[in-house]
N, C-alpha and C positions, 0 to 999 in steps of 0.2 A: 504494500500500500504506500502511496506516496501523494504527499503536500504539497502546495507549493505554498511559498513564507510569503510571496511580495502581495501586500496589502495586509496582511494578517496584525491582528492587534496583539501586543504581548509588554506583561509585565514585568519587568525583573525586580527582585530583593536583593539589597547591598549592590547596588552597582554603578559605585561609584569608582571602586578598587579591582583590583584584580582578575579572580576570577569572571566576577560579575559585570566588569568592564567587557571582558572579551565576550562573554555573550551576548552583552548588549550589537557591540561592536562586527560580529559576524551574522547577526540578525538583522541588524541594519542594512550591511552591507547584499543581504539576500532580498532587501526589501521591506522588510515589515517595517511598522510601525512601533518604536521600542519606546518606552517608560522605566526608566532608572528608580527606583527608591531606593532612599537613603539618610542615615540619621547625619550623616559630610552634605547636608545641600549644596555647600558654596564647591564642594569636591565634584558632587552629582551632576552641580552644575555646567562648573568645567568640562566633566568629560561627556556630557553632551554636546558641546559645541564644538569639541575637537572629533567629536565621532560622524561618519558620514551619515547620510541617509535624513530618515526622520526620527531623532533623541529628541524625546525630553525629560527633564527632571524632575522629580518632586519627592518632599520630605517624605520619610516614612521610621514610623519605629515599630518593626512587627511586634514587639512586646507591649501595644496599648494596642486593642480594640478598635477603638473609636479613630486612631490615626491609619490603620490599618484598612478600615472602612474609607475613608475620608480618601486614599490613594486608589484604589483602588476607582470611586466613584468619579477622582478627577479624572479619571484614563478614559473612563466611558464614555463622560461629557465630554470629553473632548474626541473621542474616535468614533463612542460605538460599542458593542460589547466587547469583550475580553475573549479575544480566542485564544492565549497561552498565559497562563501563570509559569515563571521560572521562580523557585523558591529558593536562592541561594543565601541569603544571610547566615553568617555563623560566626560564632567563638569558638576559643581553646585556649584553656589552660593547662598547661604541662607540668608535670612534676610527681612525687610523690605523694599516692594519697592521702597520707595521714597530715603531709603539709598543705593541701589543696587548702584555702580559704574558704568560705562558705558564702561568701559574697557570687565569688566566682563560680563555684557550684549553682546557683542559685541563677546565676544571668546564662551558664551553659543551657541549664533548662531552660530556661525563659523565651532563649535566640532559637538554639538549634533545634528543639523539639515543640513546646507550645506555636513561636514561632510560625514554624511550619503547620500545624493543626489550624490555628488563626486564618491563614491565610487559604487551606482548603477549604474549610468551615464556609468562610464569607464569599471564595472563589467558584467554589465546586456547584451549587444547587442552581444559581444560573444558567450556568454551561450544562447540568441536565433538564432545564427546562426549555432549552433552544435543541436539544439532541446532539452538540459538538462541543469539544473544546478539550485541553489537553493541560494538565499539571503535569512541570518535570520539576523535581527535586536533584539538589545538588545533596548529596550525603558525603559518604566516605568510604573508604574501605573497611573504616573500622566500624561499619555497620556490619561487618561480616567477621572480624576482627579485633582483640581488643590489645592493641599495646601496650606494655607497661608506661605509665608515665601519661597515660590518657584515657584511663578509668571513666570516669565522667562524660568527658567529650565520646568515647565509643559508648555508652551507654544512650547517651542523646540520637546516638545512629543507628543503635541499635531498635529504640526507640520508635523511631521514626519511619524504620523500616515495618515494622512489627503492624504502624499504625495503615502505613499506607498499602499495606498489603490485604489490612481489612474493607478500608474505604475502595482498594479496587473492584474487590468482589460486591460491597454494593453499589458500584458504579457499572458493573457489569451488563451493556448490552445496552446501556445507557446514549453511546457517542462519546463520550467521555472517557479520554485515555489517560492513564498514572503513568509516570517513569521513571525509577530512579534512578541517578548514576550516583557510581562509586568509586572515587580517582584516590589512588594510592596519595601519597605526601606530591603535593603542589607546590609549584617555586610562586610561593606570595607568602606575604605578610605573617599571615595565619602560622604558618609553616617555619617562620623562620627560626634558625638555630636545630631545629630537629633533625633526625636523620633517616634515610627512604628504605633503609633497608635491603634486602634482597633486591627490590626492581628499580631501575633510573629513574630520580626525579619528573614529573609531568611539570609542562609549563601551563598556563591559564590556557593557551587558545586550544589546548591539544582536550579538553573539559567541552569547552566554547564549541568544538566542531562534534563533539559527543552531542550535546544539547540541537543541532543543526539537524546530524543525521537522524537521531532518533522521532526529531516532528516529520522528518522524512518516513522514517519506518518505525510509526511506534511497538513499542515494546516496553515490557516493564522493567528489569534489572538490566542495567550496564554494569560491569566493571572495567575500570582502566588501571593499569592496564588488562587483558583477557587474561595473562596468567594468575591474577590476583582469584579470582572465579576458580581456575583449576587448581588453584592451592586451597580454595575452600572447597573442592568438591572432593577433593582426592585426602586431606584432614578427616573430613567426614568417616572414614570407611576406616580408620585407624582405629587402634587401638589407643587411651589417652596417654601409653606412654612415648610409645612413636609418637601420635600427634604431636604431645608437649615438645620434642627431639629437633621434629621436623620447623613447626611455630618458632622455636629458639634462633632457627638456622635462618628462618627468610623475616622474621617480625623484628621492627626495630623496636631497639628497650629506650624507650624515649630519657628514662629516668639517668641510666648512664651516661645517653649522648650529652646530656644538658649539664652531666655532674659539675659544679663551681664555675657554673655558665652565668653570664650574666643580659644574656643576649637579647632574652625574651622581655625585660622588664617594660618594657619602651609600649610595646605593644601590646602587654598585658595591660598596662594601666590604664591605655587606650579603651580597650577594648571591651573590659570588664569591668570599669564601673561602671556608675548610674548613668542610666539614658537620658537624665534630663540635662546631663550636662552638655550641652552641645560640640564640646571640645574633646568628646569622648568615644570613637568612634573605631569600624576596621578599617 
């Protein structure tokens, strides 16, 4: 089955940085109509104007409701319905669990999991009352995986997998297609100071053209890389000493790579505090 993007209306979350720039940014480029949200506006707004196509910006903080509604309703008014939700917004914090903060436990949930429900919740019932429309969620690998040193953060993936695997099935037959992807450690922000493990770092566009192909042919689970999927498929059939064996060998121990690091601070502070600060941002 296949799409074509040009004219198509689509939202992105956090896309002001990174990942969510290059989605914005190869969507554009295929034609649609892209919508950036973002708690960086003055960032959001920038990289609207540097993107081709038709970008525009606007605030969003998926962890209020009402601001989440409020973006979502300015994309319509101004296009028309919503023919893609891209649900990328996220945090991470890294470290040792017993060291994790609770602040930042507490905004992991908030971003990466509620987040995401929020924005199916007010997205999805639409799009099954027109018979079309298409949520793709940006996850992780550690939706499939859980790293040392990212307890939390793979919980919220795991999460969110768990969720939208339900809401497919009652989205089922609807028009209405789910998809997740799952990209090993990405070269951005989020990411930075950690280590990829067994497979080469992914950059943002190599996500960006994941997100492209799949409104091309949807489907529901991506992983990127593909071997990340056959290291969970071939763990499975293990016994958990092997597995454990095998997991040690290709899973990065995030708590080691960071040991007497001080790399991430910059970002974490960013990133996880309060949303009302506006200086607070991925």
């Amino acid at each position: 089955m296949t799409t074509a993007l040009t004219g198509r209306i689509v939202a992105v979350t956090g896309g002001a940085h990174g990942i969510g720039r290059e989605i914005a940014r190869l969507l554009a480029e295929a034609g649609a109509r892209v919508a950036i949200g973002d708690r960086d506006v003055e960032a959001a707004e920038k990289t609207a104007r540097e993107l081709p196509g038709t970008v525009r910006a606007l605030p969003l903080d998926v962890t209020d409701t009402g601001s989440f509604r409020r973006f979502l309703a300015e994309v319509t008014d101004a296009w028309g319905p919503l023919d893609v939700l891209v649900n990328n917004a996220g945090v991470m914090w890294v470290g040792s669990f017993d060291d994790e903060p609770e602040p930042a436990t507490e905004r992991m949930l908030a971003v990466n999991m509620h987040g995401v429900i929020r924005g199916v919740r007010l997205a999805a019932p639409d799009m099954r009352a027109r018979g079309t429309g298409h949520i793709v969620t940006i996850a992780s690998a550690a939706a499939k995986l859980a790293p040392p040193g990212e307890s939390t953060y793979a919980a919220t993936k795991h999460g969110v997998l768990g969720y939208l695997t339900g809401v497919r099935e009652e989205l089922r037959g609807s028009g209405v297609h789910v998809s997740v992807i799952m990209p090993g450690v990405v070269d951005t922000e989020l990411a930075v100071g950690t280590d990829s493990g067994a497979t080469a770092r992914l950059q943002p566009r190599d996500v960006a053209a994941a997100v492209v192909d799949v409104l091309h042919r949807p489907r529901f689970e991506i992983t990127l890389p593909a071997s990340i999927g056959l290291l969970v498929r071939v763990t499975g059939l293990l016994p958990q000493s092997l597995r454990d064996r095998l997991l040690r060998r290709t899973v990065p121990n995030q708590v080691k790579a960071l040991q007497g690091s001080n790399t991430r601070e910059g970002y974490e502070h960013r990133a996880l505090a309060d949303s009302t600060d506006p200086r607070t941002t991925r």
